[in-house]
SETORTI-438924 format. One record per residue (C-alpha): residue in three letters; chain; x, y, z. Coordinates in steps of 0.02 Angstrom, whole numbers, plus 50000, padded with zeros to 5 digits. Each point is the difference from the previous one (the first is absolute). Layout:
<sites>
rest, kette, x, y, z
ALA, A, X, Y, Z
...
</sites>
This chain:
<sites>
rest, kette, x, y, z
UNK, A, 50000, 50000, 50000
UNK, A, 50082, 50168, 49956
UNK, A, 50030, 50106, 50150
UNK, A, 49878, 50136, 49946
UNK, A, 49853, 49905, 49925
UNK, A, 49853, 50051, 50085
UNK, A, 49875, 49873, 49878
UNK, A, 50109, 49841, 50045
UNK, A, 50025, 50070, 50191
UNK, A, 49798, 50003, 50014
UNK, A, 49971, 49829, 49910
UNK, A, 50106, 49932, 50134
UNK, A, 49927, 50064, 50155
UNK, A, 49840, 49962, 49930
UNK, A, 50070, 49797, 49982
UNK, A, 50060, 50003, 50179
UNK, A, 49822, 50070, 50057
UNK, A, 49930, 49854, 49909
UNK, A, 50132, 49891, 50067
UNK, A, 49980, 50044, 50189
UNK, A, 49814, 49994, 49971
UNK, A, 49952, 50164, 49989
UNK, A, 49881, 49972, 49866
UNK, A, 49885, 50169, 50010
UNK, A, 50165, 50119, 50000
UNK, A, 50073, 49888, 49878
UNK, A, 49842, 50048, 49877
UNK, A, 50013, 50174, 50036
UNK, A, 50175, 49998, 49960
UNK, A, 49989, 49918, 49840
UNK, A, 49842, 50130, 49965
UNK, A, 50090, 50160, 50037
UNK, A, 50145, 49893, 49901
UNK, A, 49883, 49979, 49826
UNK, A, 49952, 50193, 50039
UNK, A, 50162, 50046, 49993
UNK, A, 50030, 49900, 49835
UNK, A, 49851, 50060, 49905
UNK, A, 50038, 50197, 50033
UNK, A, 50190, 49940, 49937
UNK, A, 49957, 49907, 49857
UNK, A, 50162, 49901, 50061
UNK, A, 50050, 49865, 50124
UNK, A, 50170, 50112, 50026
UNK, A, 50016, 50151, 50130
UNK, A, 50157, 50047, 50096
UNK, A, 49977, 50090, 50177
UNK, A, 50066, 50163, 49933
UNK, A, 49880, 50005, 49877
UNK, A, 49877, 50024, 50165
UNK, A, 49958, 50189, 50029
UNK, A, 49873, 50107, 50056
UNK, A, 49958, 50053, 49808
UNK, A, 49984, 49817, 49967
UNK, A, 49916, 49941, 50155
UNK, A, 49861, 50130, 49945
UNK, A, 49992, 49974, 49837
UNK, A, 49981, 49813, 50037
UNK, A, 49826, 50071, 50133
UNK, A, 49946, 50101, 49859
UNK, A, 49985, 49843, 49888
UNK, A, 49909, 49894, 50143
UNK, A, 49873, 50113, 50020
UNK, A, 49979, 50026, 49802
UNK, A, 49980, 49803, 50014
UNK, A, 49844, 50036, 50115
UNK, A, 50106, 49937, 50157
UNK, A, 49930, 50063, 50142
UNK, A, 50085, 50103, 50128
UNK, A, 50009, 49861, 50120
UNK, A, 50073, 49885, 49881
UNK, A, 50146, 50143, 49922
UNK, A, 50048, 49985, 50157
UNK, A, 50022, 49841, 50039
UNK, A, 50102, 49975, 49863
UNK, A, 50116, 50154, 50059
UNK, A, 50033, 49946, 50169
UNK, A, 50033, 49816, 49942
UNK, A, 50116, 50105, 49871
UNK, A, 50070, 50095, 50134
UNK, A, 50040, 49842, 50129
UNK, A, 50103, 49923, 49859
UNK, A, 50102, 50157, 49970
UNK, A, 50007, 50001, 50198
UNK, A, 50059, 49820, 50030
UNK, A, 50131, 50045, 49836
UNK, A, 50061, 50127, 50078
UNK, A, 50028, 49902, 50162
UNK, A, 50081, 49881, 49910
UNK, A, 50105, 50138, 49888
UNK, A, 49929, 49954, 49830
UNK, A, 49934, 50173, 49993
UNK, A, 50066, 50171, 50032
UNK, A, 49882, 50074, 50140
UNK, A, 49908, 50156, 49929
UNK, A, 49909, 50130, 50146
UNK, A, 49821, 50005, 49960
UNK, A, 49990, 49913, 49866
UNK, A, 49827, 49939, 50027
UNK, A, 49928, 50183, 50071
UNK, A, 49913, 50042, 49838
UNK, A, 49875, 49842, 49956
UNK, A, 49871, 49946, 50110
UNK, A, 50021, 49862, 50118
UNK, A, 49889, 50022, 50146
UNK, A, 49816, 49909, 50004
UNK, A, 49837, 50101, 49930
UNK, A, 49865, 50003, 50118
UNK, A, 49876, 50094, 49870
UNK, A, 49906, 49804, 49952
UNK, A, 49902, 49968, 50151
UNK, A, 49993, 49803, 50038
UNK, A, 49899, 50001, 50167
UNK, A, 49798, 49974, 49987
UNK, A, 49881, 50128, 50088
UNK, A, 49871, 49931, 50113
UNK, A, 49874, 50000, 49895
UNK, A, 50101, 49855, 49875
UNK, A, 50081, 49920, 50169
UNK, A, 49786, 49974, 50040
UNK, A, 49975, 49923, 49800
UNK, A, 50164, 49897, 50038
UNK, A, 49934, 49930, 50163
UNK, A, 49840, 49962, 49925
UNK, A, 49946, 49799, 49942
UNK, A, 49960, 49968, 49840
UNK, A, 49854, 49897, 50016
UNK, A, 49906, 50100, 49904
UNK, A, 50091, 50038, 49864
UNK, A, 49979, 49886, 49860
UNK, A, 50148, 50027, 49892
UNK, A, 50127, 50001, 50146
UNK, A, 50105, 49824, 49932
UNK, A, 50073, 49894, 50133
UNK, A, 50192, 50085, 49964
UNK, A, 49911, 50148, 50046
UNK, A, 49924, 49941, 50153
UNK, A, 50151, 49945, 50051
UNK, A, 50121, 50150, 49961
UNK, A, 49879, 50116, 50117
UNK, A, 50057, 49865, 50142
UNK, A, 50175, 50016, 49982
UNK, A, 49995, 50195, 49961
UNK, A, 49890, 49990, 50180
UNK, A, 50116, 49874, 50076
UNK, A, 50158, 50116, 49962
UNK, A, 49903, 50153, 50077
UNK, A, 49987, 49928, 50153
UNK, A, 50176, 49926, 50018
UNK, A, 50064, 50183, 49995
UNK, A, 49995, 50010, 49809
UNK, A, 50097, 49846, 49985
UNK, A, 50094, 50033, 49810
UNK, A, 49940, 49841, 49868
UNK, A, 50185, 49935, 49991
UNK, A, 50014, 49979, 50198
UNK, A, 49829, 49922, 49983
UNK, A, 50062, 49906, 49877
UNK, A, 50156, 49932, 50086
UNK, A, 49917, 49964, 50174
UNK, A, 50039, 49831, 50054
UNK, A, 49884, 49887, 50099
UNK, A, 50141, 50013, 50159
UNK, A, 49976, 50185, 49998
UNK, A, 49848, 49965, 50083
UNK, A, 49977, 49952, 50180
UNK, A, 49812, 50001, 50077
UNK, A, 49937, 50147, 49957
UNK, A, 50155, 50107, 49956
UNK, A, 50101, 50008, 49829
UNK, A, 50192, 50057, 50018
UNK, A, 50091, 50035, 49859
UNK, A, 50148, 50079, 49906
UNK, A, 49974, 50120, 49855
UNK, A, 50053, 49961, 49838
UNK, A, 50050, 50204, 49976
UNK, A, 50069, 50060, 50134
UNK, A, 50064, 49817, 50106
UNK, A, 49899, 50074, 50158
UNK, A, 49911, 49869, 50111
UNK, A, 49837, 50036, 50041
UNK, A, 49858, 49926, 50112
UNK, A, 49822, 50012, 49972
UNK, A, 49863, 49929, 50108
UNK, A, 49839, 49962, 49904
UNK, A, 49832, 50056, 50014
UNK, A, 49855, 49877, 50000
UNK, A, 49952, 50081, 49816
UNK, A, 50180, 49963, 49944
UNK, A, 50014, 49825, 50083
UNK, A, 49826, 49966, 49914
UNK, A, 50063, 50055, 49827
UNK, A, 50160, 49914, 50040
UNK, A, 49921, 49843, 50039
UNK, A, 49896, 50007, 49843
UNK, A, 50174, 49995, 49883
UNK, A, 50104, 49935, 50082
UNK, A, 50119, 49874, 49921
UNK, A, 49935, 49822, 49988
UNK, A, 50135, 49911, 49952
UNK, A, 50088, 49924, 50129
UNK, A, 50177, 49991, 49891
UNK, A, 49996, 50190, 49989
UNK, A, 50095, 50109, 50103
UNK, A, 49914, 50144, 49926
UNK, A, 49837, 50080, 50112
UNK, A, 49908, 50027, 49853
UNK, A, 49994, 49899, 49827
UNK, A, 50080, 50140, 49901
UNK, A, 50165, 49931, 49981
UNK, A, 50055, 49838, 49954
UNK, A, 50189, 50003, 49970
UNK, A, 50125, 50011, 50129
UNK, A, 50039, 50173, 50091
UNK, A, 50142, 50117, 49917
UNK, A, 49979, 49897, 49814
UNK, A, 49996, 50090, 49855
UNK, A, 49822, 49904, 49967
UNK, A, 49922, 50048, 50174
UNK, A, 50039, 50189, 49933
UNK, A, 49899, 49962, 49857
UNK, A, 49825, 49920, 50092
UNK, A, 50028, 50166, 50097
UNK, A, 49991, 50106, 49849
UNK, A, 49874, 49891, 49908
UNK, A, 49896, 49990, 50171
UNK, A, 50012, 50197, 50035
UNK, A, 49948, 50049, 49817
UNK, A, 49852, 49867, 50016
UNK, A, 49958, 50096, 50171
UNK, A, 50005, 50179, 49940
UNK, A, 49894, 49938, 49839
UNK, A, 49862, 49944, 50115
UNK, A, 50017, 50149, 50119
UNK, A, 49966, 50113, 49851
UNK, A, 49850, 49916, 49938
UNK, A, 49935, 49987, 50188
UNK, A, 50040, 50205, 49994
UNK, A, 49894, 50022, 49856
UNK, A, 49854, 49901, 50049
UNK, A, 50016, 50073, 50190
UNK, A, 49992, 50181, 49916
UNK, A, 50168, 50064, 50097
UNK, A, 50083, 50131, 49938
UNK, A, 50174, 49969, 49894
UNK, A, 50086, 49837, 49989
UNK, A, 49982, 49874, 50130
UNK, A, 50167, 49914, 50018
UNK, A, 50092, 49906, 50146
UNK, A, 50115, 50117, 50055
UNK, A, 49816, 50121, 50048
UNK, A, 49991, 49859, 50168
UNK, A, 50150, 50082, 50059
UNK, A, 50002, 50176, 49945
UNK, A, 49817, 50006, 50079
UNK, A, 50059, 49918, 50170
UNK, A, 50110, 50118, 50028
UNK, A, 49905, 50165, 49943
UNK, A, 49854, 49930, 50119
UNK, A, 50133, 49971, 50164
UNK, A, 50061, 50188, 49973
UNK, A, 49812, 50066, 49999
UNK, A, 49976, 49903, 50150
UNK, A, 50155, 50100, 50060
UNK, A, 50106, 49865, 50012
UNK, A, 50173, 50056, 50006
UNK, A, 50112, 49974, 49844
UNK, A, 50131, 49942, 50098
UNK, A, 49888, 49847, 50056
UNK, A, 49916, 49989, 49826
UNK, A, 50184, 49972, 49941
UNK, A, 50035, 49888, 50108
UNK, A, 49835, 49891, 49977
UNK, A, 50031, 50001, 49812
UNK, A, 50184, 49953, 50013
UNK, A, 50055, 50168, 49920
UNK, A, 50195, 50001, 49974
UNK, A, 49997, 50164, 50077
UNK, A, 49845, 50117, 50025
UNK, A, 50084, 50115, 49850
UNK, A, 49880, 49860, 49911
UNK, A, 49832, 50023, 50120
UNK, A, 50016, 50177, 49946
UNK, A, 49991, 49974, 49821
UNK, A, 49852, 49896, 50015
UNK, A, 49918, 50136, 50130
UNK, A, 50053, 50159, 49902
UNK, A, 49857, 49999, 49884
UNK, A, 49870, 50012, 50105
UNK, A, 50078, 50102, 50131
UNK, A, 49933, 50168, 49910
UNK, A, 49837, 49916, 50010
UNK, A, 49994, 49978, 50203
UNK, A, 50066, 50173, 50023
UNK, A, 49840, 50055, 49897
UNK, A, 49893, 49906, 50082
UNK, A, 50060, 50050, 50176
UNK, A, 49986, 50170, 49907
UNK, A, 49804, 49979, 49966
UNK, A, 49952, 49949, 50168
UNK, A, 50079, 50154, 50060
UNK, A, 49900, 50105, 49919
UNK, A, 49859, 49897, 50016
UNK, A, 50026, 49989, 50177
UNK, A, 50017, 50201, 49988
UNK, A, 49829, 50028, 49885
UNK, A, 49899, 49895, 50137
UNK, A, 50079, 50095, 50145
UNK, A, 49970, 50182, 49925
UNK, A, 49827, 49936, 49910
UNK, A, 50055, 50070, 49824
UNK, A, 50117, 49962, 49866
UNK, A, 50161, 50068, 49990
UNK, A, 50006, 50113, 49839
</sites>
Protein backbone atom coordinates (compact mmCIF):
# COMPACT_ATOMS: atom_id res chain seq x y z
CA UNK A 1 0.00 0.00 0.00
CA UNK A 2 1.64 3.36 -0.88
CA UNK A 3 2.24 5.48 2.11
CA UNK A 4 -0.20 8.20 1.04
CA UNK A 5 -3.14 6.31 -0.47
CA UNK A 6 -6.09 7.32 1.25
CA UNK A 7 -8.59 4.78 -1.19
CA UNK A 8 -6.40 1.61 -0.31
CA UNK A 9 -5.90 3.00 3.52
CA UNK A 10 -9.95 3.06 3.79
CA UNK A 11 -10.51 -0.35 2.00
CA UNK A 12 -8.40 -1.72 4.67
CA UNK A 13 -9.86 -0.44 7.78
CA UNK A 14 -13.06 -1.20 6.38
CA UNK A 15 -11.65 -5.26 6.02
CA UNK A 16 -10.47 -5.19 9.60
CA UNK A 17 -14.02 -3.80 10.73
CA UNK A 18 -15.43 -6.71 8.92
CA UNK A 19 -12.78 -8.90 10.26
CA UNK A 20 -13.19 -8.02 14.04
CA UNK A 21 -16.90 -8.14 13.46
CA UNK A 22 -17.87 -4.87 13.23
CA UNK A 23 -20.24 -5.42 10.57
CA UNK A 24 -22.54 -2.03 10.76
CA UNK A 25 -19.23 0.35 10.76
CA UNK A 26 -17.78 -1.90 8.32
CA UNK A 27 -20.94 -0.95 5.85
CA UNK A 28 -20.67 2.55 6.58
CA UNK A 29 -17.17 2.50 5.79
CA UNK A 30 -17.39 0.87 2.59
CA UNK A 31 -20.55 3.47 1.88
CA UNK A 32 -18.75 6.66 2.61
CA UNK A 33 -15.86 4.51 0.64
CA UNK A 34 -18.20 4.10 -2.84
CA UNK A 35 -19.15 7.95 -2.06
CA UNK A 36 -15.91 8.89 -2.20
CA UNK A 37 -15.32 6.89 -5.50
CA UNK A 38 -18.30 8.09 -7.40
CA UNK A 39 -17.55 12.01 -6.73
CA UNK A 40 -13.74 10.82 -8.00
CA UNK A 41 -14.59 8.96 -10.86
CA UNK A 42 -11.36 6.97 -9.63
CA UNK A 43 -10.36 4.28 -7.16
CA UNK A 44 -6.97 6.53 -6.63
CA UNK A 45 -6.64 9.54 -4.03
CA UNK A 46 -3.49 10.49 -2.12
CA UNK A 47 -3.96 12.27 1.41
CA UNK A 48 -2.63 15.53 0.08
CA UNK A 49 -5.03 15.63 -2.38
CA UNK A 50 -7.50 16.13 0.92
CA UNK A 51 -8.33 19.90 1.49
CA UNK A 52 -10.88 22.04 2.62
CA UNK A 53 -11.72 23.11 -1.22
CA UNK A 54 -12.05 19.44 -1.88
CA UNK A 55 -13.73 18.27 1.23
CA UNK A 56 -16.51 20.85 0.11
CA UNK A 57 -16.67 20.35 -3.14
CA UNK A 58 -17.05 16.60 -2.40
CA UNK A 59 -20.52 18.01 0.26
CA UNK A 60 -21.59 20.04 -2.56
CA UNK A 61 -21.90 16.90 -4.80
CA UNK A 62 -23.73 14.79 -1.95
CA UNK A 63 -26.27 17.04 -1.55
CA UNK A 64 -26.67 17.56 -5.51
CA UNK A 65 -27.08 13.61 -5.22
CA UNK A 66 -30.20 14.34 -2.91
CA UNK A 67 -28.08 13.09 0.22
CA UNK A 68 -29.47 14.33 3.07
CA UNK A 69 -27.78 16.39 5.63
CA UNK A 70 -27.60 13.62 8.03
CA UNK A 71 -26.14 11.31 5.63
CA UNK A 72 -23.22 14.18 4.08
CA UNK A 73 -22.26 13.88 7.21
CA UNK A 74 -21.82 10.70 7.99
CA UNK A 75 -19.78 10.19 5.27
CA UNK A 76 -17.46 13.28 6.44
CA UNK A 77 -16.79 12.20 9.81
CA UNK A 78 -16.15 8.53 8.66
CA UNK A 79 -13.83 10.62 6.09
CA UNK A 80 -12.42 12.52 8.76
CA UNK A 81 -11.61 9.37 11.34
CA UNK A 82 -9.55 7.82 8.51
CA UNK A 83 -7.53 10.96 7.91
CA UNK A 84 -7.39 10.98 11.88
CA UNK A 85 -6.21 7.38 12.48
CA UNK A 86 -3.58 8.27 9.19
CA UNK A 87 -2.37 10.81 10.77
CA UNK A 88 -1.81 8.87 14.00
CA UNK A 89 -0.19 6.47 12.20
CA UNK A 90 1.93 9.23 9.96
CA UNK A 91 0.51 8.32 6.56
CA UNK A 92 -0.81 11.78 6.42
CA UNK A 93 0.50 15.21 7.06
CA UNK A 94 -1.85 16.68 9.86
CA UNK A 95 -3.70 19.79 8.44
CA UNK A 96 -5.52 22.40 11.37
CA UNK A 97 -9.11 22.50 10.57
CA UNK A 98 -9.30 20.76 7.88
CA UNK A 99 -12.76 19.53 8.42
CA UNK A 100 -14.20 23.20 9.85
CA UNK A 101 -15.93 24.04 6.60
CA UNK A 102 -18.43 20.89 5.72
CA UNK A 103 -21.02 19.80 7.93
CA UNK A 104 -20.60 17.05 10.28
CA UNK A 105 -22.82 17.48 13.20
CA UNK A 106 -26.50 15.66 13.28
CA UNK A 107 -29.76 17.68 11.88
CA UNK A 108 -32.45 17.75 14.24
CA UNK A 109 -34.93 19.62 11.64
CA UNK A 110 -36.83 15.71 10.69
CA UNK A 111 -38.78 15.05 13.70
CA UNK A 112 -38.93 11.12 14.45
CA UNK A 113 -40.94 11.13 17.81
CA UNK A 114 -44.98 10.63 17.53
CA UNK A 115 -47.36 13.19 19.29
CA UNK A 116 -49.95 11.81 21.56
CA UNK A 117 -52.46 11.80 19.46
CA UNK A 118 -50.45 8.89 16.96
CA UNK A 119 -48.82 7.31 20.34
CA UNK A 120 -53.11 6.77 21.13
CA UNK A 121 -53.61 5.24 17.14
CA UNK A 122 -50.32 3.17 17.90
CA UNK A 123 -51.63 1.78 21.16
CA UNK A 124 -54.84 1.01 19.66
CA UNK A 125 -55.92 -3.00 18.50
CA UNK A 126 -56.73 -3.64 15.30
CA UNK A 127 -59.64 -5.70 15.61
CA UNK A 128 -61.53 -3.71 13.70
CA UNK A 129 -59.70 -2.94 10.97
CA UNK A 130 -60.13 -5.23 8.18
CA UNK A 131 -57.15 -4.69 6.01
CA UNK A 132 -54.61 -4.67 8.94
CA UNK A 133 -52.53 -8.17 7.58
CA UNK A 134 -51.06 -10.30 10.23
CA UNK A 135 -47.23 -8.60 9.52
CA UNK A 136 -49.00 -5.65 10.44
CA UNK A 137 -50.51 -6.81 13.50
CA UNK A 138 -47.50 -7.91 14.53
CA UNK A 139 -45.08 -4.92 13.75
CA UNK A 140 -47.50 -2.59 16.07
CA UNK A 141 -46.37 -5.30 18.93
CA UNK A 142 -42.87 -4.99 18.56
CA UNK A 143 -42.95 -1.09 17.78
CA UNK A 144 -45.16 -1.28 21.38
CA UNK A 145 -42.84 -3.81 22.89
CA UNK A 146 -39.67 -1.48 22.13
CA UNK A 147 -41.62 1.57 23.67
CA UNK A 148 -41.89 0.14 26.73
CA UNK A 149 -38.36 -1.34 27.11
CA UNK A 150 -37.09 2.31 27.01
CA UNK A 151 -37.19 2.53 23.19
CA UNK A 152 -35.24 -0.56 22.88
CA UNK A 153 -33.35 0.09 19.09
CA UNK A 154 -34.56 -3.07 16.45
CA UNK A 155 -30.85 -4.38 16.26
CA UNK A 156 -30.59 -4.81 20.23
CA UNK A 157 -34.00 -6.37 19.89
CA UNK A 158 -32.77 -8.23 17.42
CA UNK A 159 -29.65 -9.59 19.14
CA UNK A 160 -31.29 -10.32 22.62
CA UNK A 161 -30.51 -13.70 23.70
CA UNK A 162 -32.84 -15.96 25.69
CA UNK A 163 -30.03 -15.69 28.85
CA UNK A 164 -30.51 -12.01 28.82
CA UNK A 165 -33.53 -12.69 30.48
CA UNK A 166 -34.00 -13.67 34.08
CA UNK A 167 -37.77 -13.63 35.63
CA UNK A 168 -39.03 -10.70 34.75
CA UNK A 169 -35.91 -8.55 33.88
CA UNK A 170 -33.91 -8.40 30.46
CA UNK A 171 -30.05 -7.26 30.81
CA UNK A 172 -28.25 -6.56 28.01
CA UNK A 173 -25.29 -4.99 26.12
CA UNK A 174 -25.80 -2.59 23.21
CA UNK A 175 -24.75 -3.36 19.98
CA UNK A 176 -23.74 0.73 19.50
CA UNK A 177 -22.35 1.92 22.18
CA UNK A 178 -21.08 -1.73 24.30
CA UNK A 179 -23.10 -0.26 27.46
CA UNK A 180 -24.87 -2.88 29.68
CA UNK A 181 -28.14 -2.16 30.51
CA UNK A 182 -30.98 -3.64 32.74
CA UNK A 183 -34.53 -3.41 32.17
CA UNK A 184 -37.28 -4.83 34.34
CA UNK A 185 -40.50 -5.58 32.42
CA UNK A 186 -43.87 -4.45 32.70
CA UNK A 187 -46.75 -6.93 32.69
CA UNK A 188 -47.71 -5.31 29.02
CA UNK A 189 -44.13 -6.04 27.90
CA UNK A 190 -43.84 -9.53 29.56
CA UNK A 191 -47.32 -10.23 27.84
CA UNK A 192 -46.06 -9.13 24.38
CA UNK A 193 -42.85 -10.85 25.18
CA UNK A 194 -44.45 -13.99 25.96
CA UNK A 195 -46.52 -13.83 22.82
CA UNK A 196 -43.04 -13.94 20.48
CA UNK A 197 -40.95 -15.23 22.12
CA UNK A 198 -38.58 -17.75 20.54
CA UNK A 199 -39.87 -21.32 20.30
CA UNK A 200 -37.19 -23.11 19.34
CA UNK A 201 -35.42 -24.61 21.92
CA UNK A 202 -31.88 -24.80 19.73
CA UNK A 203 -31.96 -21.00 19.52
CA UNK A 204 -30.06 -18.81 21.57
CA UNK A 205 -31.78 -15.94 20.10
CA UNK A 206 -35.04 -14.35 22.33
CA UNK A 207 -36.87 -13.81 19.41
CA UNK A 208 -37.00 -15.82 15.94
CA UNK A 209 -35.40 -13.02 13.96
CA UNK A 210 -32.11 -14.41 13.57
CA UNK A 211 -30.99 -17.64 12.67
CA UNK A 212 -27.22 -17.59 12.06
CA UNK A 213 -24.73 -17.36 14.64
CA UNK A 214 -23.93 -13.90 16.45
CA UNK A 215 -21.10 -11.56 14.80
CA UNK A 216 -21.52 -13.62 11.09
CA UNK A 217 -21.60 -11.82 8.17
CA UNK A 218 -25.16 -13.74 7.53
CA UNK A 219 -26.73 -12.79 11.00
CA UNK A 220 -25.94 -9.00 9.67
CA UNK A 221 -27.96 -9.76 6.81
CA UNK A 222 -31.46 -11.37 8.64
CA UNK A 223 -30.89 -8.03 10.59
CA UNK A 224 -31.07 -5.92 7.55
CA UNK A 225 -33.61 -8.10 5.72
CA UNK A 226 -35.69 -8.30 9.14
CA UNK A 227 -35.43 -4.36 9.84
CA UNK A 228 -36.47 -3.38 6.17
CA UNK A 229 -39.45 -6.04 6.50
CA UNK A 230 -40.27 -4.12 9.93
CA UNK A 231 -40.19 -0.55 8.72
CA UNK A 232 -42.31 -1.78 5.50
CA UNK A 233 -45.06 -2.90 7.81
CA UNK A 234 -44.72 0.08 10.18
CA UNK A 235 -45.41 2.35 7.21
CA UNK A 236 -48.40 0.66 5.96
CA UNK A 237 -49.71 0.40 9.72
CA UNK A 238 -48.90 4.49 9.60
CA UNK A 239 -51.02 4.93 6.72
CA UNK A 240 -53.94 2.97 7.71
CA UNK A 241 -53.61 4.42 11.50
CA UNK A 242 -53.77 8.04 9.82
CA UNK A 243 -50.41 9.33 11.75
CA UNK A 244 -48.76 11.94 10.51
CA UNK A 245 -45.29 11.33 8.40
CA UNK A 246 -43.56 8.06 8.18
CA UNK A 247 -43.92 5.55 10.79
CA UNK A 248 -40.57 3.82 11.15
CA UNK A 249 -38.74 1.94 14.06
CA UNK A 250 -36.44 4.27 15.16
CA UNK A 251 -40.11 6.70 16.12
CA UNK A 252 -40.30 3.89 19.48
CA UNK A 253 -37.31 5.52 20.65
CA UNK A 254 -37.26 9.04 19.56
CA UNK A 255 -40.92 9.16 21.14
CA UNK A 256 -39.74 7.52 24.54
CA UNK A 257 -37.55 9.87 25.10
CA UNK A 258 -39.44 13.17 23.96
CA UNK A 259 -42.36 11.78 26.35
CA UNK A 260 -39.71 11.21 29.62
CA UNK A 261 -38.47 14.97 29.08
CA UNK A 262 -42.24 16.28 29.06
CA UNK A 263 -42.73 14.35 32.06
CA UNK A 264 -39.61 16.34 33.25
CA UNK A 265 -37.50 13.65 33.50
CA UNK A 266 -34.05 14.76 33.61
CA UNK A 267 -31.80 14.23 30.51
CA UNK A 268 -29.19 13.07 32.46
CA UNK A 269 -31.42 10.03 33.58
CA UNK A 270 -33.09 9.80 30.10
CA UNK A 271 -29.42 9.24 28.92
CA UNK A 272 -28.72 7.00 31.08
CA UNK A 273 -32.01 4.81 30.62
CA UNK A 274 -31.40 4.83 26.85
CA UNK A 275 -27.72 3.89 27.13
CA UNK A 276 -26.62 7.25 25.51
CA UNK A 277 -22.73 7.29 25.00
CA UNK A 278 -22.78 10.56 26.55
CA UNK A 279 -25.87 12.90 27.04
CA UNK A 280 -24.21 15.21 24.03
CA UNK A 281 -26.60 12.39 22.25
CA UNK A 282 -29.96 12.87 24.66
CA UNK A 283 -29.64 16.41 23.57
CA UNK A 284 -29.82 15.88 20.00
CA UNK A 285 -32.78 13.80 20.30
CA UNK A 286 -34.42 16.52 22.91
CA UNK A 287 -33.36 19.69 20.95
CA UNK A 288 -36.22 19.68 18.62
CA UNK A 289 -38.82 19.92 20.73
CA UNK A 290 -37.27 21.96 23.35
CA UNK A 291 -38.60 25.33 21.53
CA UNK A 292 -41.86 23.64 21.75
CA UNK A 293 -41.98 23.20 25.79
CA UNK A 294 -40.67 26.65 26.27
CA UNK A 295 -43.86 27.77 24.20
CA UNK A 296 -46.01 25.88 25.83
CA UNK A 297 -44.80 26.89 29.36
CA UNK A 298 -45.09 30.27 27.49
CA UNK A 299 -48.99 29.87 26.82
CA UNK A 300 -49.96 28.84 30.17
CA UNK A 301 -48.38 31.92 31.39
CA UNK A 302 -50.38 34.02 29.76
CA UNK A 303 -53.19 31.96 30.07
CA UNK A 304 -52.67 31.74 33.63
CA UNK A 305 -52.34 35.76 33.37
CA UNK A 306 -55.76 36.31 31.08
CA UNK A 307 -57.79 34.21 33.83
CA UNK A 308 -56.21 36.11 36.71
CA UNK A 309 -56.80 39.76 35.22
CA UNK A 310 -60.25 38.48 33.42
CA UNK A 311 -59.16 39.88 29.90
CA UNK A 312 -56.82 39.12 27.22
CA UNK A 313 -53.60 40.49 27.02
CA UNK A 314 -53.47 42.74 23.80
Amino acid sequence: MKKEDLISFMKEIAAELQRRGNLGTAHVYRSSLNAIRTFLGSDKMLFRQLTPEWLKRFENSLRERGCSWNTVSTYLRTLRAVYNRAVTLRKATYVPHLFRSVYTGTRTDRQRALDNEDMKKVFTRLATQSSATTAMRTAQDWFILMFLLRGLPFVDLAYLRKNDLKENVITYRRRKTGRTLSVTLTTEAMFLLQRYMNRDVASPYLFPILRSGEGTEEAYREYQLALRGFNHQLALLGELLGIKGRLSSYAARHTWATTAYYCEIHPGVISEAMGHSSITVTETYLKPFHSKKIDDANRRIIDFVERSIGKAIA
